[in-house]
N, C-alpha and C positions, 0 to 999 in steps of 0.2 A: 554334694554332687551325686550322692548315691540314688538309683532309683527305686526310693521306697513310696512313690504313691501310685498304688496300684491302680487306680480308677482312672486315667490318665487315657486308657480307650474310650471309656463311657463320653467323658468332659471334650474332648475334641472335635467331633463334631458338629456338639452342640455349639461349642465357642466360637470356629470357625463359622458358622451357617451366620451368629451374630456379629461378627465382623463382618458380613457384609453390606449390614445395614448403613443407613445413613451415617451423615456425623453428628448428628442430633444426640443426646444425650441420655440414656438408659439406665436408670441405676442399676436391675439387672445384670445387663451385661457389666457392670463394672466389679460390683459382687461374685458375680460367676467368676470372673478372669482371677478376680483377689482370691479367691477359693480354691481357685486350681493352680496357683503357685505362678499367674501368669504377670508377676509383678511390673514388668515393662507396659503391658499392655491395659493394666488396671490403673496406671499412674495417669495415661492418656484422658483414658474415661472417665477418672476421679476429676480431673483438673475440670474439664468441662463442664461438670457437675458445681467446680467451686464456682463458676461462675455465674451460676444460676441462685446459688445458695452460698454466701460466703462463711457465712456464721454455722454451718452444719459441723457438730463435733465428732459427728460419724465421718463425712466426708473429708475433713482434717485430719484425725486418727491414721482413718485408712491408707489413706495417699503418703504418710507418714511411714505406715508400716512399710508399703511398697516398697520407698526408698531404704528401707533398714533392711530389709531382705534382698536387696538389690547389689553390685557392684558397679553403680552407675555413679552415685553420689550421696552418700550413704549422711552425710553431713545436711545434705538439701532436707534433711527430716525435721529437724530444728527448728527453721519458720512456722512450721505449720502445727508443732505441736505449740510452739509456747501461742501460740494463736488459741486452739485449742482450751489451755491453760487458761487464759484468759476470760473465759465463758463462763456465763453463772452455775450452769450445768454442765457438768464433765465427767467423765469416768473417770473415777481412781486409778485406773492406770497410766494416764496420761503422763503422772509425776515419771513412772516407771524408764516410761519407756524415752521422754524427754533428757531423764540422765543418760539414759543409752545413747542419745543421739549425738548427747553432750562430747564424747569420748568419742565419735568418729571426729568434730572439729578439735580436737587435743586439746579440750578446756576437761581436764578429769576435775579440779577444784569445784569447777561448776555441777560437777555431775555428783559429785560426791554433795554439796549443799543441797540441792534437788534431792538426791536418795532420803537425806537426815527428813527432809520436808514430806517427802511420802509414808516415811515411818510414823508420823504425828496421827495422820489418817488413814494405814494401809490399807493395800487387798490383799490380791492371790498373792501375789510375786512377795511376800515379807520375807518369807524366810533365805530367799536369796541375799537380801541387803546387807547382813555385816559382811559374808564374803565379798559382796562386790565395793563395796568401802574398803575391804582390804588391798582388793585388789588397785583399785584407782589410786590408793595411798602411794603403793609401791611403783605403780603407773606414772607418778610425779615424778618421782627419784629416776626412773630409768630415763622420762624424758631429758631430765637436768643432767646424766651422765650417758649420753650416745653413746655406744662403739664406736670406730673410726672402721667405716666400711662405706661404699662408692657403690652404687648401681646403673647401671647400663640398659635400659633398655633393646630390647634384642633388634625391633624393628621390623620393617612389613613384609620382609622376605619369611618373617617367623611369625609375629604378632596379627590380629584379626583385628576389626570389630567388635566379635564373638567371646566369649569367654576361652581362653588360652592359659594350660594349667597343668599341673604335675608334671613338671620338667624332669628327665633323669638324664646327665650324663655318664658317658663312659671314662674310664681313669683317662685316660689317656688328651679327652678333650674329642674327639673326632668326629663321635656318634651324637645326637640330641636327639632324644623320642622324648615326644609330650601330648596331651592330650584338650582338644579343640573340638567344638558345639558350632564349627564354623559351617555357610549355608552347600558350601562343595561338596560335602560328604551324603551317603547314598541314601540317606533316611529320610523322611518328612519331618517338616516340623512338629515338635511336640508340645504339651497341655502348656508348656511353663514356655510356651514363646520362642525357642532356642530348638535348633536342630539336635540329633544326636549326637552322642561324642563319639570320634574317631580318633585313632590310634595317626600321629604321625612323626617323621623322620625327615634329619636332615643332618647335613654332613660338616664337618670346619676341618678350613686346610692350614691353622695356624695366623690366619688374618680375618676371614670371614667365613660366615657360615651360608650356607646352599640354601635357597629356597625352599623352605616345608612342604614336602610333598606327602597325600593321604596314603599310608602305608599297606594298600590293597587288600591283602588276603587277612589281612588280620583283623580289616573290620566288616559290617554288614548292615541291614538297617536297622539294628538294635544299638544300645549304647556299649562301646566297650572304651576301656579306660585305661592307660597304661599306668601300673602304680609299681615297677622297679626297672631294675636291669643290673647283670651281670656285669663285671668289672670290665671287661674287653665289649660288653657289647652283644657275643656270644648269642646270648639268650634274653629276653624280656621276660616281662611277668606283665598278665593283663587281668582287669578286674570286670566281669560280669554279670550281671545283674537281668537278667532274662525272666520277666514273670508270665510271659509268654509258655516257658516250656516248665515251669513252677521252681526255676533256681530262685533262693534266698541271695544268692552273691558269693559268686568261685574265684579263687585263681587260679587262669591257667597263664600254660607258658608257651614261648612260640621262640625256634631255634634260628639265625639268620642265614642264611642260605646267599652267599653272595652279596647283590647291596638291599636284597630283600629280607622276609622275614617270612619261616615257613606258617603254614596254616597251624591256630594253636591249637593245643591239646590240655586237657583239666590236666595240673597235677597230682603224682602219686598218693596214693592212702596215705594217711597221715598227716594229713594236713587241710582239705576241704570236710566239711562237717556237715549237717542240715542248719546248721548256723550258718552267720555273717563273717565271711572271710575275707578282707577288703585290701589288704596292702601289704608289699614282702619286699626284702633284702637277702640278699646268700653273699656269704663269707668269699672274700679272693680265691679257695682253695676247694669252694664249690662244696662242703661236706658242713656247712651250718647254716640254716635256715631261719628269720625271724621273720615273722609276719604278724599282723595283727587279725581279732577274732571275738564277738561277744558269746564264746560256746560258754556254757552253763561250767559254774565251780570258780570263775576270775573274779576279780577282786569287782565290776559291776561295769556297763560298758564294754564300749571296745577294749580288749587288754592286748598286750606284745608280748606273744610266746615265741621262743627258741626251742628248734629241732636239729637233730644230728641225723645224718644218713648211713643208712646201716649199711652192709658188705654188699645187700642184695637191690641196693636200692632204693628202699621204701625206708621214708622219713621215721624216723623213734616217736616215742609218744612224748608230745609236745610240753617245755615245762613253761609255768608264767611265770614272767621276769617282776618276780611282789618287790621289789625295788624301787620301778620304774611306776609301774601301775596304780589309781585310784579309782575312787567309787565313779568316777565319770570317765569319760574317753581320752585314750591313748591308741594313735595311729601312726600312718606312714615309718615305719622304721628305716632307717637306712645306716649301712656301716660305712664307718671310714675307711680309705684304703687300706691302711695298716691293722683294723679289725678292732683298732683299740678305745674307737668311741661311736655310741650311738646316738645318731638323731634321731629326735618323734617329733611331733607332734601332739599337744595335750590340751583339754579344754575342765583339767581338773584341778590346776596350779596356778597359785597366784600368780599374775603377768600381766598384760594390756586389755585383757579382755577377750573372752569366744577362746578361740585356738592360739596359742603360740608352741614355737620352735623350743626346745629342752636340747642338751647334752647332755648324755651320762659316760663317764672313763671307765674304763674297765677295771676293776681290785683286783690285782693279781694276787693279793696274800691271800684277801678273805673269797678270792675265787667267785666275783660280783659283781654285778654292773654298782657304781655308786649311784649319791643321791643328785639328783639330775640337779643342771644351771640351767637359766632362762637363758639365749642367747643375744638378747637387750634390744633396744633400741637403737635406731630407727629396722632395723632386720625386724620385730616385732612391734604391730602395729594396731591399731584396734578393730585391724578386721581381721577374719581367719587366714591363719600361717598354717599351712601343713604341710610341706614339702620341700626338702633342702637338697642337692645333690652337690657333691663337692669331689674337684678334678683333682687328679693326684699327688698336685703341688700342697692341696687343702688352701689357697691363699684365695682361689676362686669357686665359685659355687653357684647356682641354680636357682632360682625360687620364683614364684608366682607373686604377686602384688600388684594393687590399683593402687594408682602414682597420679603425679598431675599429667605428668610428658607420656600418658600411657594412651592408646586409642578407643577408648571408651568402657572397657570392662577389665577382667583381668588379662596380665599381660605377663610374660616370659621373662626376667631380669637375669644377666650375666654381673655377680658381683665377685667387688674385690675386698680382701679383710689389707688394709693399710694398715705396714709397720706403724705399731704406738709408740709415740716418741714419750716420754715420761716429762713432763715441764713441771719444775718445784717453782713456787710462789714464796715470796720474800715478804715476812710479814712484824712489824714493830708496833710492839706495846708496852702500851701506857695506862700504868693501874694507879689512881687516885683516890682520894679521899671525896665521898661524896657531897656531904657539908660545904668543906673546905675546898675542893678541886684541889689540893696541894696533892705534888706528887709524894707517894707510899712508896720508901725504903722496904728492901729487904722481901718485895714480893715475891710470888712463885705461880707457874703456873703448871699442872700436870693434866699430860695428856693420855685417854685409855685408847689405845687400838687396837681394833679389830681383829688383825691380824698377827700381833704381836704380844706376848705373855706377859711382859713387864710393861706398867706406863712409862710414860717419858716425862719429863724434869724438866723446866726451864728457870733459873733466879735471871733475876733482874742484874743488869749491870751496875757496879759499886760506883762506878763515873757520873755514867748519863742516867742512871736508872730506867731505864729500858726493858726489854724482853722479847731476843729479836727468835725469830722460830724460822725455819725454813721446812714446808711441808706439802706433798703432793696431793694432786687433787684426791677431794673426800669429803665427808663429813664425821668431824670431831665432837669427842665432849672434852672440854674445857673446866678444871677445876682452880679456881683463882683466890689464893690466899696472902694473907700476911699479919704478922704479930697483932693481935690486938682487934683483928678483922674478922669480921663473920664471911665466911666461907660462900662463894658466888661460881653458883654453876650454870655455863652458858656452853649455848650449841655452835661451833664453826665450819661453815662450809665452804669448802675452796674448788675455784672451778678453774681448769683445765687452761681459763684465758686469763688467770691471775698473773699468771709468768708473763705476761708484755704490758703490766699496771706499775714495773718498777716494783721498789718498797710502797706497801701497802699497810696505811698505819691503821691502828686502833685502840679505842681508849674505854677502858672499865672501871670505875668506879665499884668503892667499897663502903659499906657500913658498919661503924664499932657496933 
């Protein structure tokens, strides 16, 4: 979302003068628009294009990419690349990008068979591929074990057409500022198709929330961004990116004055740089500051430093949290109410893919943020997650997502984290003779977990010879033996709707 392409006066223009041409088809303009980021507008022109040429692997590709740089339907990429695929002549990348597309319809299995298949003949992208096999491996697992969390759509008094994004509430619930590219706001449309972004606000009485209204003084016809807020609301923090007057990207802050928000102001030394300074959190007690920042000496990317506020003021020199941080980007920081956990955002950790959401607790001994969790499935998804804000209960929260129920791009979610009920599954086994299928006296089965130092035991019952286990959802290793037997190690996974299948039997066989 950030505005780093600076040519975006040159290209409008031009692009604009060509949209008014006919509906006849240009390749051109459809190139131009793909080059200027104007991906809505390049999908149009690709399509017409396919219908002239169905077999163009340039025009497949492209129309392709569109949709993967898009949050329209980032899945509609799929047809047209295995189309693509299919052609005696193709670039090497098609494999690439085809697994990518793979992962927005939650088939990662397929994406990952695609990935192994480009590695046989790669290109550019090789070196990306075992990470990303790692990551869609882990991508599996998280699908098969969802959180138990509920989303809400916020609806039209909030949600656009437009892209609608960086949600932050206040503790309390009452305030919602976020930021919207919808066409109401003061600016022209720009290179990439989408108006500016505006800063807006809007109110909840405990049942509904107020109509979004454009939060006046605080925007203009440049883009500005809301990327925090103060626990009461207080104060915001807004992100701008003005290549206009030669800023790289500040934060400033802007105090509310009533049911408004005063005009902003950059903040204190100490914390904007001639670097990219793009997203901040401040502590309940208003004297700790995190933000993120790609100034020169972090670990590579955006990194998330912490500053303290001195007696007079002005922010301490900032330290990087090497914790949290990797060689790729690490954004949106935001603290819990209680100060005791941080969420980011990270595009350098195994997860779903692009950006997911992270947690890290605070180490009171070792005086540290620890090593961050992913915060799963379905909350992370295979488009980019950056942004969480959470009300002071922490049971509800904030976040940006394309959904099916959503109005056509990104949309505003009010979720809820549902009490996890724990449900054990009931499980009977029967270990045999492979040969013979006769039931095996005197078996055993032991179990290693994860979470626990010692394994666990199971003998078989002296009566029925059996081996009954009772075990919550997860995935096991399983060691199965008995006198005389060669020793059989199998994987078990038990999922969360085992608990209404009754006793659930199964049978292993053994070889002397």
């Amino acid at each position: 979302m950030y505005l780093q392409l600076k040519i975006a006066f040159i290209l409008t223009f031009f692009i604009n003068s060509q949209l008014s041409w006919s509906q006849t088809s240009d390749p051109r303009l459809a190139d131009d628009l793909f080059k200027a980021g104007n991906f809505l507008g390049a999908i149009s022109e690709y399509k017409k294009q396919l219908k002239l040429d169905s077999k163009s692997e340039k025009v497949l590709t492209n129309l392709a990419l569109c949709y993967l740089n898009s949050n329209i339907d980032k899945s509609a990429a799929i047809k047209y690349l295995e189309r693509a695929k299919d052609l005696e002549k193709k670039d090497k990348e098609v494999l690439y990008y085809l697994a990518l597309a793979y992962t927005h319809g939650n088939n990662y299995s397929k994406a990952i068979e695609t990935l192994k298949e480009y590695q046989k003949d790669p290109g550019k992208h090789i070196a990306e591929i075992p990470k990303l096999i790692e990551n869609y491996t882990i991508a599996i697992d998280m699908i098969s074990n969802p959180i138990n969390v509920s989303f809400e759509n916020m609806g039209r008094f909030i949600n656009s057409e437009f892209p609608d994004y960086y949600p932050f509430v206040t503790k309390n619930e009452k305030t919602l500022v976020f930021t919207s590219r919808r066409e109401e706001g003061k600016g022209s449309i720009e290179f990439d198709g989408y108006y500016p972004s505006d800063v807006y606000i809007c109110s909840f009485n405990g049942l509904k929330f107020s109509k979004a209204k454009n939060s006046g003084s605080l925007n203009s016809i440049y883009d500005e961004q809301c990327v925090g807020i103060y626990d009461d609301g207080a104060k915001i923090f807004v992100y701008i990116d003005n290549f206009a007057t030669g800023e790289n990207g500040n934060i400033y802050e802007a105090e509310r004055k009533g049911p408004i928000y005063s005009k902003k102001k950059k903040i204190k030394e100490g914390v904007n740089t001639k670097y990219l300074e793009t997203s901040s959190s401040i502590s309940s007690d208003g004297t700790a500051f995190i933000y993120a920042s790609n100034r020169s000496g972090g670990a590579g990317g955006l990194d998330i430093y912490m500053t303290k506020q001195l007696p007079d003021g002005i922010w301490a020199t900032p330290q990087n949290l090497s914790t949290i941080n990797t060689p790729q980007n690490e954004d949106f920081p935001t603290l819990s109410p209680d100060g005791q956990t941080l969420y980011f955002c990270s595009n350098g950790r195994t997860g779903m893919g692009g950006y997911d959401l992270y947690k890290s607790k605070w180490d009171n001994e070792n005086k540290e943020w620890a090593d961050p969790e992913n915060l799963g499935y379905p909350l992370n998804t295979s488009y980019d997650e950056k942004t969480i804000s959470f009300a002071d209960d922490e049971k509800h929260a904030y976040i940006t997502a394309v959904r099916e129920e959503g109005f056509g791009d990104l949309d505003l979610y009010r979720i809820t984290f549902e009490e996890i009920e724990v449900r054990e599954a009931l499980y009977i086994i029967d270990i045999n003779d492979l040969v013979s299928n006769a039931k095996i006296e005197g078996g055993i089965i032991t179990i290693f977990m994860d979470d626990e130092d010692e394994p666990r035991t199971y003998k078989s019952n002296k009566n029925t010879g059996e081996i009954t286990m009772i075990l919550d959802p997860g995935t096991y290793e399983l060691e199965i033996e008995a006198d005389s037997y060669e020793l059989k190690i199998v994987k078990l996974v038990v999922s969360e709707f085992d608990a209404d299948k009754g006793a659930i039997k199964k049978l292993y066989k053994l070889s002397k």
